[in-house]
MOPAC internal coordinates of N, CA, C and O (Angstrom, degrees):
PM7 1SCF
backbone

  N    0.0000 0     0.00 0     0.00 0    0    0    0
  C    1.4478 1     0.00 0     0.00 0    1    0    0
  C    1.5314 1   108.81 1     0.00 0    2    1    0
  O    1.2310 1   126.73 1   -54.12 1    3    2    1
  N    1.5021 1   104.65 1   125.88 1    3    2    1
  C    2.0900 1    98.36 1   179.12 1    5    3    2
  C    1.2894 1   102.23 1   -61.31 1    6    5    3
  O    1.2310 1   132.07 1   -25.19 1    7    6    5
  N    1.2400 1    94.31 1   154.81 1    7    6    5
  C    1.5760 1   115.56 1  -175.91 1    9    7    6
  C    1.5192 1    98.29 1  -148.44 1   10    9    7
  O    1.2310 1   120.98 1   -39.46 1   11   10    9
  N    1.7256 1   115.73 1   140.54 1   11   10    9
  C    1.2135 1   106.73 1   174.72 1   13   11   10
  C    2.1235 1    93.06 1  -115.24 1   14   13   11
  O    1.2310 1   124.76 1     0.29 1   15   14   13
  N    0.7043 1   108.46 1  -179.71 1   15   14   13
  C    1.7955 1   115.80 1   178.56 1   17   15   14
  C    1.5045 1   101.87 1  -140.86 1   18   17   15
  O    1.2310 1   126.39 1   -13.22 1   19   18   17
  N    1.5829 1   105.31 1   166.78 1   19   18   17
  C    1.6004 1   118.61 1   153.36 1   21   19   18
  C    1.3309 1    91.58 1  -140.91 1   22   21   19
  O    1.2310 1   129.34 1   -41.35 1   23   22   21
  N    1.3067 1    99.60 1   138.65 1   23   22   21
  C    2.1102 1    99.27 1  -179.95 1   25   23   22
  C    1.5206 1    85.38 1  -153.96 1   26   25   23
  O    1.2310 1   136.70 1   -47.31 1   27   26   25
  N    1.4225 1    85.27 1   132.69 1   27   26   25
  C    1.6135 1   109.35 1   159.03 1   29   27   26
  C    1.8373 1   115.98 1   -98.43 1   30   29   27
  O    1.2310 1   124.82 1   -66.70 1   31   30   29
  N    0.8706 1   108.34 1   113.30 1   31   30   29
  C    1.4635 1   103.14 1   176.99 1   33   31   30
  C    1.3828 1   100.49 1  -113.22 1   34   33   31
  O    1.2310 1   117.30 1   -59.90 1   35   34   33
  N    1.5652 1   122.74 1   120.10 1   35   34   33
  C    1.7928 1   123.10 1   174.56 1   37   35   34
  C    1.5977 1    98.94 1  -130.47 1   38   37   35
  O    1.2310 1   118.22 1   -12.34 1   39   38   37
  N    1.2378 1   120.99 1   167.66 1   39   38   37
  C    1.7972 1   138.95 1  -175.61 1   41   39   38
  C    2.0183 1    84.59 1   -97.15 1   42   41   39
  O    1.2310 1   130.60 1   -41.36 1   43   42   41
  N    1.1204 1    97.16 1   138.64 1   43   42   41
  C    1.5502 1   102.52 1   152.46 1   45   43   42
  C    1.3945 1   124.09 1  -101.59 1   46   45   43
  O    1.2310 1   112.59 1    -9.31 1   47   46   45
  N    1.3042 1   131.59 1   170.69 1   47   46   45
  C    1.1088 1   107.73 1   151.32 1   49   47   46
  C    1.5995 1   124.68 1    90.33 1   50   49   47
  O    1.2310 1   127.10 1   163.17 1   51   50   49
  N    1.1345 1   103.94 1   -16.83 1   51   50   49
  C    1.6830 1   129.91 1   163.87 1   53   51   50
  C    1.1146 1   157.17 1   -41.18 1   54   53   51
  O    1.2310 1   129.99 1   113.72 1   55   54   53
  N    1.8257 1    98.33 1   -66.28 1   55   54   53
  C    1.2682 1   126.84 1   178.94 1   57   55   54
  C    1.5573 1    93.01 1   130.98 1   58   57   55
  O    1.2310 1   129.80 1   -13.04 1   59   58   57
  N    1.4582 1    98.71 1   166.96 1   59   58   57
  C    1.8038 1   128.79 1  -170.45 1   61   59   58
  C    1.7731 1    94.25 1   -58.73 1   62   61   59
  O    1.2310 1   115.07 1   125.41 1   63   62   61
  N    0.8636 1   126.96 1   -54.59 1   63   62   61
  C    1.7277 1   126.60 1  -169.53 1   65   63   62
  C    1.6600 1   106.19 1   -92.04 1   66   65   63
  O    1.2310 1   133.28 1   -63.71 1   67   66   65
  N    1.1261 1    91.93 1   116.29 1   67   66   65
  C    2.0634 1   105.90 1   176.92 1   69   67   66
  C    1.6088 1   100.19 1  -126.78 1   70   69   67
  O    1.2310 1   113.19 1  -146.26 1   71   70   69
  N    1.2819 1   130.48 1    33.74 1   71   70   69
  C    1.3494 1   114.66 1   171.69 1   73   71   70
  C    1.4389 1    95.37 1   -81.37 1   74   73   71
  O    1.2310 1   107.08 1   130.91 1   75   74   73
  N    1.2472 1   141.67 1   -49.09 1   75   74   73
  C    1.8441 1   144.64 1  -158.18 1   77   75   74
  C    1.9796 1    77.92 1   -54.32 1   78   77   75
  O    1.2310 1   118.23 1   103.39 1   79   78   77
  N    1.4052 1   120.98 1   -76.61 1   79   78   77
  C    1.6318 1   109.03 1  -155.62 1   81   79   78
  C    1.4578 1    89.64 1   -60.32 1   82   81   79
  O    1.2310 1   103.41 1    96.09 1   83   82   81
  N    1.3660 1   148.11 1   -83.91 1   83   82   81
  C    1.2227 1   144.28 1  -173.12 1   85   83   82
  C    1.4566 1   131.30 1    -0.78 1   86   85   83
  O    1.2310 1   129.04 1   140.70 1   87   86   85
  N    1.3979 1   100.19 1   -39.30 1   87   86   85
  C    1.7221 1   116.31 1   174.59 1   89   87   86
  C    1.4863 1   102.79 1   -94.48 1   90   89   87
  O    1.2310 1   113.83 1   166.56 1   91   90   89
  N    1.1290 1   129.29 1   -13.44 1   91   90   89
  C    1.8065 1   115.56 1   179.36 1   93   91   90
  C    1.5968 1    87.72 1   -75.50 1   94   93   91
  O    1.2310 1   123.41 1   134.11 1   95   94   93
  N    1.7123 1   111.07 1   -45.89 1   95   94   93
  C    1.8680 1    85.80 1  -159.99 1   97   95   94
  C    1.3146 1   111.87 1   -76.37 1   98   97   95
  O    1.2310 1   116.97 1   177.58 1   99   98   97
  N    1.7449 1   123.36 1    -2.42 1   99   98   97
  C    1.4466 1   119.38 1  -170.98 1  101   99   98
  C    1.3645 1    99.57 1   -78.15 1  102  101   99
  O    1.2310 1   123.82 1   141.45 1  103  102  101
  N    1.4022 1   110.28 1   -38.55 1  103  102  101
  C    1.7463 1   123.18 1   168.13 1  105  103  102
  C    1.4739 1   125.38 1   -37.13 1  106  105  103
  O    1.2310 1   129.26 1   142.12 1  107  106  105
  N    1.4501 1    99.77 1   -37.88 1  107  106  105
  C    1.7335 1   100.86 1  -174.39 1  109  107  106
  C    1.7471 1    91.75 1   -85.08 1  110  109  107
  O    1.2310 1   126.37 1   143.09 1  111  110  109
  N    1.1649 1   105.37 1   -36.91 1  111  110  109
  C    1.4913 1    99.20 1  -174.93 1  113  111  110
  C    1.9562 1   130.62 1   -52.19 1  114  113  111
  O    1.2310 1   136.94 1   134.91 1  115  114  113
  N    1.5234 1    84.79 1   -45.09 1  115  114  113
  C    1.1461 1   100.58 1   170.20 1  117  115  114
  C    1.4146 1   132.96 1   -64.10 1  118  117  115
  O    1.2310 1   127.31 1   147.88 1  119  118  117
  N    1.5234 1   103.55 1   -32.12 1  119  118  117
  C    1.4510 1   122.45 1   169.72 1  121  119  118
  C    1.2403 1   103.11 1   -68.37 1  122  121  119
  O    1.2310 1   108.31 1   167.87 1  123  122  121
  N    1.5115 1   139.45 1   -12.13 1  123  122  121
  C    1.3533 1   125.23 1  -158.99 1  125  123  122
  C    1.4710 1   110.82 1   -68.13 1  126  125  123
  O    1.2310 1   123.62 1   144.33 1  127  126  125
  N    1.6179 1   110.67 1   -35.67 1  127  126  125
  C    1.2386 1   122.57 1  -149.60 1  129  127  126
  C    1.4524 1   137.32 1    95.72 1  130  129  127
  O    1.2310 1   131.27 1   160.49 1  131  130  129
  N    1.1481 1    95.86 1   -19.51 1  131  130  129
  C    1.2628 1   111.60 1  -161.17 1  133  131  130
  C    1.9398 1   103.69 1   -89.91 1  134  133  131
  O    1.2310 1   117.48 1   -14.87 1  135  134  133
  N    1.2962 1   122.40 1   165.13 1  135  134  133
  C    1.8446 1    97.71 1  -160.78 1  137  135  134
  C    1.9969 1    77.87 1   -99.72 1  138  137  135
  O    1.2310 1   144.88 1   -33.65 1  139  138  137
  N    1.3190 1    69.23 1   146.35 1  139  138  137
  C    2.0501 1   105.81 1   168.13 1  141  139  138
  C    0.9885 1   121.91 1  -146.74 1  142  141  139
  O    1.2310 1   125.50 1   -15.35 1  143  142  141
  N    1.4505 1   107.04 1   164.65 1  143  142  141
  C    1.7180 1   108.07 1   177.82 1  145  143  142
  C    1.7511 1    89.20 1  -155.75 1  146  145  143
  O    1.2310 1   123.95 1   -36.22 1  147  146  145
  N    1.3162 1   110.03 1   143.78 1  147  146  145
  C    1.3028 1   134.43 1  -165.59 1  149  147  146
  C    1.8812 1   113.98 1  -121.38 1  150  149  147
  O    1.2310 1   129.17 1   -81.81 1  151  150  149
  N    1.2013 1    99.93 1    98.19 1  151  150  149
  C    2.0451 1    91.41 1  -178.52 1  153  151  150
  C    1.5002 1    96.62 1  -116.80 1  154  153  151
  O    1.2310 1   114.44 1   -11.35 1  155  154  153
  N    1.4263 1   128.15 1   168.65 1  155  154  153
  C    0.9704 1   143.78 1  -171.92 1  157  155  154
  C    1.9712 1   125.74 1   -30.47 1  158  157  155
  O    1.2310 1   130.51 1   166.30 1  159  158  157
  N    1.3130 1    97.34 1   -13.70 1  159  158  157
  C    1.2696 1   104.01 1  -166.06 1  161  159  158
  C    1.6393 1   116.87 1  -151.39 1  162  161  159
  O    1.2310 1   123.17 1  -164.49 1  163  162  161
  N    1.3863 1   111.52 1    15.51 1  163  162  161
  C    1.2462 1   123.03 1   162.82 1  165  163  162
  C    1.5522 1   113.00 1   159.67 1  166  165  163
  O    1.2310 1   124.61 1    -0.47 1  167  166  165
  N    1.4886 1   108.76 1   179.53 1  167  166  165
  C    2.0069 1   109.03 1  -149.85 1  169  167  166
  C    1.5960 1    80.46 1  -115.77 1  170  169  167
  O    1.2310 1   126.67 1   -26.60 1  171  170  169
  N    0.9048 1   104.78 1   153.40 1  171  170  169
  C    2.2157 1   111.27 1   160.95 1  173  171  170
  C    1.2697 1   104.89 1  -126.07 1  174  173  171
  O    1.2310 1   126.70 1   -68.30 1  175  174  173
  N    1.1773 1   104.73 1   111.70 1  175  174  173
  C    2.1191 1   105.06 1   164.73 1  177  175  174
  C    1.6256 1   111.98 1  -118.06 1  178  177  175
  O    1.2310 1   132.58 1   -46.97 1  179  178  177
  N    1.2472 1    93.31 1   133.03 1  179  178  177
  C    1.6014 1   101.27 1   165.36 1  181  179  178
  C    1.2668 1   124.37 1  -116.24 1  182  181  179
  O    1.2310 1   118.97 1   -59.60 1  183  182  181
  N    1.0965 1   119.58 1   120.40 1  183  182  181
  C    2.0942 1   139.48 1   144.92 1  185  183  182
  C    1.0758 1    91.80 1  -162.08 1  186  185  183
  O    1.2310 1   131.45 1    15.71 1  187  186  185
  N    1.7305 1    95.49 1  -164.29 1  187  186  185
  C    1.2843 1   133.37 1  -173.21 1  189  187  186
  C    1.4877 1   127.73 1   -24.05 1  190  189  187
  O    1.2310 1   103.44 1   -37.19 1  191  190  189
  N    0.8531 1   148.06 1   142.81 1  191  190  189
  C    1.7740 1   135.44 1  -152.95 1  193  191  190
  C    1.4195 1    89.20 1   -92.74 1  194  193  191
  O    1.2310 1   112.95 1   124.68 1  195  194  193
  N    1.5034 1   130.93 1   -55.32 1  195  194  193
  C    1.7502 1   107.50 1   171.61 1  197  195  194
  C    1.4118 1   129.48 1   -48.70 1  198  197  195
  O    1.2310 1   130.00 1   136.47 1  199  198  197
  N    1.4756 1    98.31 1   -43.53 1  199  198  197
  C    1.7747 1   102.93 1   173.11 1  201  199  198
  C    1.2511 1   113.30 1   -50.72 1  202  201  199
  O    1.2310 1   117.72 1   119.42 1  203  202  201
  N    1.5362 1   121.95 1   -60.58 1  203  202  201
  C    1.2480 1   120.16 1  -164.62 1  205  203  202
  C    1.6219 1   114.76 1   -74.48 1  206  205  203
  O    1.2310 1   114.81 1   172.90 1  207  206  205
  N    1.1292 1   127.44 1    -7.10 1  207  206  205
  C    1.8629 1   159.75 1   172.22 1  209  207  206
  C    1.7649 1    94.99 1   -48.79 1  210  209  207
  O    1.2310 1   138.62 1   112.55 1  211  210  209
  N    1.6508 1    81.51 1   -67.45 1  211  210  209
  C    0.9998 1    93.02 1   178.22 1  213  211  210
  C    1.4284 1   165.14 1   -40.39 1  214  213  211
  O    1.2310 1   131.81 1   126.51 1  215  214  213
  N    1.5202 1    94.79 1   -53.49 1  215  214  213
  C    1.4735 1   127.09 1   153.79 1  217  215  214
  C    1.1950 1   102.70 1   -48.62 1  218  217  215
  O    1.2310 1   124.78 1   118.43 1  219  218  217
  N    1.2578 1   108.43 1   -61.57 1  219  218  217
  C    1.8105 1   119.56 1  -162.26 1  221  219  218
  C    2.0415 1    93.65 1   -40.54 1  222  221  219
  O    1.2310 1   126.17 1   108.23 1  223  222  221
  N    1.5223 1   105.74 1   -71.77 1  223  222  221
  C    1.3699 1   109.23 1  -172.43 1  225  223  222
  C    1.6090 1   119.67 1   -61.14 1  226  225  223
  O    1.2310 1   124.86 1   173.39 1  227  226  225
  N    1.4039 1   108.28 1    -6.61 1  227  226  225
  C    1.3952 1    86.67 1   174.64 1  229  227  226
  C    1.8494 1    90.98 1  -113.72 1  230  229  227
  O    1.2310 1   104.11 1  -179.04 1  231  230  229
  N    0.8594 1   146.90 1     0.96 1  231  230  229
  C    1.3047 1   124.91 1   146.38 1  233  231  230
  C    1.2898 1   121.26 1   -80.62 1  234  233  231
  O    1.2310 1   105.35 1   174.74 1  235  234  233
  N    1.4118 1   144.74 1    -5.26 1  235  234  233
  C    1.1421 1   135.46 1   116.83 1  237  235  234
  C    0.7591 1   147.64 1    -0.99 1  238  237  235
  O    1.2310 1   127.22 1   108.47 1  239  238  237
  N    1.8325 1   103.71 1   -71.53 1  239  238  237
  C    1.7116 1   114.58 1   175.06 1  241  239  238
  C    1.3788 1   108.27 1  -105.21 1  242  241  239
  O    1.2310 1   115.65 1  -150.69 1  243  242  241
  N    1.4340 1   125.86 1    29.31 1  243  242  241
  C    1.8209 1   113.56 1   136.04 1  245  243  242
  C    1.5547 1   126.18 1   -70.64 1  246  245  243
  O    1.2310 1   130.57 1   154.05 1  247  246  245
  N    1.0556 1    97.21 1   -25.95 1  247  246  245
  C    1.5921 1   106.60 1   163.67 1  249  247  246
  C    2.2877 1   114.58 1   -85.97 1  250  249  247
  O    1.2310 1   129.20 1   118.32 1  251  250  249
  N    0.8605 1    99.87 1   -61.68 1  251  250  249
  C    1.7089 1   119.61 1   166.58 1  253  251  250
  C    1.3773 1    94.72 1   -10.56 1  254  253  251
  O    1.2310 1   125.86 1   105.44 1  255  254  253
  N    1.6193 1   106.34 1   -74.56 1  255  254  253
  C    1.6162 1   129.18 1  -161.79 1  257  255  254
  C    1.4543 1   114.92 1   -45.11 1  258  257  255
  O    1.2310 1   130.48 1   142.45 1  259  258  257
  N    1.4214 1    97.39 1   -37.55 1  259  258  257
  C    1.5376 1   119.96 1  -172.09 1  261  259  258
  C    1.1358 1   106.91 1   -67.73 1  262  261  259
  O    1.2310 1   108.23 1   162.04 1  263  262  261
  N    1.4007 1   139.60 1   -17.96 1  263  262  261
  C    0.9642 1   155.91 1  -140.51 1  265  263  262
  C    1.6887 1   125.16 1    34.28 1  266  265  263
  O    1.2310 1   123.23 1  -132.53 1  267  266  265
  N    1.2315 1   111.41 1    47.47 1  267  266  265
  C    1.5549 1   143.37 1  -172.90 1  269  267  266
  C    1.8128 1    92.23 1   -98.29 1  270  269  267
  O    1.2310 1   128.72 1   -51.39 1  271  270  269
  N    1.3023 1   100.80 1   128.61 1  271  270  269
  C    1.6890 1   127.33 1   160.37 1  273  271  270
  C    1.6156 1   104.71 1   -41.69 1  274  273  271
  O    1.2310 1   107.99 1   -21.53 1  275  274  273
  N    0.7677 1   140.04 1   158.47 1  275  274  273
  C    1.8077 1   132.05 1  -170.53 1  277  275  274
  C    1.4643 1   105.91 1  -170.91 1  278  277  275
  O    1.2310 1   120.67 1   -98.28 1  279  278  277
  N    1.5136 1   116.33 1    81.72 1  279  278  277
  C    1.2639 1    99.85 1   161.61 1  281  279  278
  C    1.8648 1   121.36 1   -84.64 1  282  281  279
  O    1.2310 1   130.40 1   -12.06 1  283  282  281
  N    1.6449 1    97.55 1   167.94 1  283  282  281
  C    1.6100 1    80.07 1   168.95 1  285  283  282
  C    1.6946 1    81.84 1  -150.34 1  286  285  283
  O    1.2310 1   128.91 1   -17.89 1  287  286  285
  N    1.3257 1   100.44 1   162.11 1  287  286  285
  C    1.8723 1   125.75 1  -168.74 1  289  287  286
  C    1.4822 1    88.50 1  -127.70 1  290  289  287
  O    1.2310 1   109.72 1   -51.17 1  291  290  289
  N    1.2008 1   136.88 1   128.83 1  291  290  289
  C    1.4292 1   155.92 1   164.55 1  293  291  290
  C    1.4879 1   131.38 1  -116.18 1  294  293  291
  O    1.2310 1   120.27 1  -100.73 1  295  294  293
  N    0.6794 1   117.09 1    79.27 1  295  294  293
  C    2.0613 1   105.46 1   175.30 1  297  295  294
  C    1.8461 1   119.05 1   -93.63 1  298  297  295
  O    1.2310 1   106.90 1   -66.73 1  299  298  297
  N    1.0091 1   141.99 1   113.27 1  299  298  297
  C    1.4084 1   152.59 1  -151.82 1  301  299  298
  C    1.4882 1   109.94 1  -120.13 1  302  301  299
  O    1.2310 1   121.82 1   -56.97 1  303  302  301
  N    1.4217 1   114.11 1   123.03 1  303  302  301
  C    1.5732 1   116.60 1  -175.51 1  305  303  302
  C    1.7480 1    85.03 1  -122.07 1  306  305  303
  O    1.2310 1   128.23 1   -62.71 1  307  306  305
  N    1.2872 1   101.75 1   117.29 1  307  306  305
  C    1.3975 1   131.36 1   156.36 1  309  307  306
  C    1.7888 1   112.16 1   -78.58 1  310  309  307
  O    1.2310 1   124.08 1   -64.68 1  311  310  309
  N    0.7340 1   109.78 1   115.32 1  311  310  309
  C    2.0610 1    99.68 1   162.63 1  313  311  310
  C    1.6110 1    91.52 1  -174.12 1  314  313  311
  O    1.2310 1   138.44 1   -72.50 1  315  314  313
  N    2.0897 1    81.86 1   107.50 1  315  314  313
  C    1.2034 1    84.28 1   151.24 1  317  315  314
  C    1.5461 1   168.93 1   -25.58 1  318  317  315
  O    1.2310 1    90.66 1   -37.28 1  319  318  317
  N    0.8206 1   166.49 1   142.72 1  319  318  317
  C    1.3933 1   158.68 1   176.70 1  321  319  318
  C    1.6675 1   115.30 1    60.46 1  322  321  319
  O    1.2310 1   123.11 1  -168.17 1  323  322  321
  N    1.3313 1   111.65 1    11.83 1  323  322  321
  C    1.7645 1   117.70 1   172.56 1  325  323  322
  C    1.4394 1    87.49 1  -105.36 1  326  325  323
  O    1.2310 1   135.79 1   -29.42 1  327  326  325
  N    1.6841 1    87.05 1   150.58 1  327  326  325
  C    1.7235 1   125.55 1   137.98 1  329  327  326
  C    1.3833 1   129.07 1  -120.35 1  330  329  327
  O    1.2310 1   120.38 1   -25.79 1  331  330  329
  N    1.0542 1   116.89 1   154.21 1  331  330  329
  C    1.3401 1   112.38 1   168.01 1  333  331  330
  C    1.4029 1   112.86 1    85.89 1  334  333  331
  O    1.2310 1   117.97 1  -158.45 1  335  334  333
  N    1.4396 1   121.47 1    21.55 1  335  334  333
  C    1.3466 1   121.84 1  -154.36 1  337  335  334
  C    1.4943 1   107.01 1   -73.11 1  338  337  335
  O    1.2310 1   113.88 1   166.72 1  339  338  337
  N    1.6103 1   129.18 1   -13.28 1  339  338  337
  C    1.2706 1   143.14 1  -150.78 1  341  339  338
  C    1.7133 1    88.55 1  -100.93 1  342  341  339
  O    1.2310 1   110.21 1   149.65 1  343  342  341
  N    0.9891 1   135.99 1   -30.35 1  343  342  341
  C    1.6132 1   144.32 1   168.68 1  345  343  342
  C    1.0813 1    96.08 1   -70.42 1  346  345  343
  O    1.2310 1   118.53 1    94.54 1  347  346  345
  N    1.1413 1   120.41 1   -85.46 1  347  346  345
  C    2.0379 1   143.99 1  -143.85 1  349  347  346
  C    1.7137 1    84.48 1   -48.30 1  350  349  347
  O    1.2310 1   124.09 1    98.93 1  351  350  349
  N    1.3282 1   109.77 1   -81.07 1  351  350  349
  C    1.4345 1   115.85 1  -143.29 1  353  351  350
  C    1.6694 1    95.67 1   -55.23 1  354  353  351
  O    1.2310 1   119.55 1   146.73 1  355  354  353
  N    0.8385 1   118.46 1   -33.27 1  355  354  353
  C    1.7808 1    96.80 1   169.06 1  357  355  354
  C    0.8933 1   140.55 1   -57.05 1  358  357  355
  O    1.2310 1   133.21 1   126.61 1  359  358  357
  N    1.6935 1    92.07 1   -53.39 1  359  358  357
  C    1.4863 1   111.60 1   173.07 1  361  359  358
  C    1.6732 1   136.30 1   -31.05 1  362  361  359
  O    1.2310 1   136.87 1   123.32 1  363  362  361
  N    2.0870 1    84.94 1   -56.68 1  363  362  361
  C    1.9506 1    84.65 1   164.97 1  365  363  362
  C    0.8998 1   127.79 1   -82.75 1  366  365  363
  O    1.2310 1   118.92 1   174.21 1  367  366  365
  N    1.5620 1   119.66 1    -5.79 1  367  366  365
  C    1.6749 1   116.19 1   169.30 1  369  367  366
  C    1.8910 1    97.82 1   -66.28 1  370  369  367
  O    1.2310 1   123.12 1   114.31 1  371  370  369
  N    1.4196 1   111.62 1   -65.69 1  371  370  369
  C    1.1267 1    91.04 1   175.13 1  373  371  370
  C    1.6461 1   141.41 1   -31.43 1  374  373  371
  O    1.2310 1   127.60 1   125.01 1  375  374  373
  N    1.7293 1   102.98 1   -54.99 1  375  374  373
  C    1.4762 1   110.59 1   170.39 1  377  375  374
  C    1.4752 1   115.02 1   -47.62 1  378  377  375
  O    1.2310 1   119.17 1   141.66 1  379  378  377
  N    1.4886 1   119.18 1   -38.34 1  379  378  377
  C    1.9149 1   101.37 1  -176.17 1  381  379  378
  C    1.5482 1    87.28 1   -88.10 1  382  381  379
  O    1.2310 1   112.77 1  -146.63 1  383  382  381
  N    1.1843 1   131.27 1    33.37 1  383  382  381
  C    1.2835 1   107.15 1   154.05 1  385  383  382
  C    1.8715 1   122.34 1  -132.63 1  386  385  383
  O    1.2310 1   137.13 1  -160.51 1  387  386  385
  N    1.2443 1    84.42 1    19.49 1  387  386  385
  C    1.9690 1    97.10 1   163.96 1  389  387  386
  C    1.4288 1   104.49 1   106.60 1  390  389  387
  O    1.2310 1   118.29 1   174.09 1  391  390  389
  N    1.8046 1   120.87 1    -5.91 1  391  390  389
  C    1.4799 1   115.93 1  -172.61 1  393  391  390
  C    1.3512 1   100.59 1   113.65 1  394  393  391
  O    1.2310 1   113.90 1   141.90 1  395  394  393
  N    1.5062 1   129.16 1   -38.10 1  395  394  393
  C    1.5511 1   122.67 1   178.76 1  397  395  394
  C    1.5725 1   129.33 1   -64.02 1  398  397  395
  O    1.2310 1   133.64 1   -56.66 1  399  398  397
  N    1.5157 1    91.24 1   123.34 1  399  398  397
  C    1.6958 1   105.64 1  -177.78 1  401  399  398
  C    1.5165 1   100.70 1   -80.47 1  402  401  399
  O    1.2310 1   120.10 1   180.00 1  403  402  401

């Protein structure tokens, strides 16, 4: 079933600068295959709810492994019979609003 996500995955516990861990998990993400997009404050991937599960847990535990604190924040929109929900749903917010991003 598509599933789109927003997940924040950050290291705790570190220090003030987490972009170096931040980019390993955008890395696994990106490698997934699966389509994402990454803005200042969390990643969105869409497929399959195991696929995308997935990703989630193994960009997780590139940090995990390390033995680094690892939180992650998740919110998941299930709805049946869509694709593309990571396009679409902008899109018509954009459209009732004249085309402006």
């Amino acid at each position: 079933m598509n599933t789109l996500i927003a997940v924040a995955i950050a290291p705790c516990g570190i220090g003030d600068e987490l972009a170096p861990e931040v980019a390993e998990v955008v890395k696994v993400i990106r490698e997934s295959g699966l389509p994402n997009h990454t803005t200042s404050m969390f990643t969105e991937i869409e497929g399959e709810w195991d696929e995308v599960m997935k990703v989630v847990k193994d960009a997780t535990f590139v940090l995990a492994e390390k033995n680094i604190r690892t939180e992650v924040v998740l919110k998941a929109d299930v709805r049946p019979g869509h694709t593309k929900m990571m396009e679409t749903k902008a899109d018509k917010v954009n459209d009732i609003l004249g085309g402006k991003k």
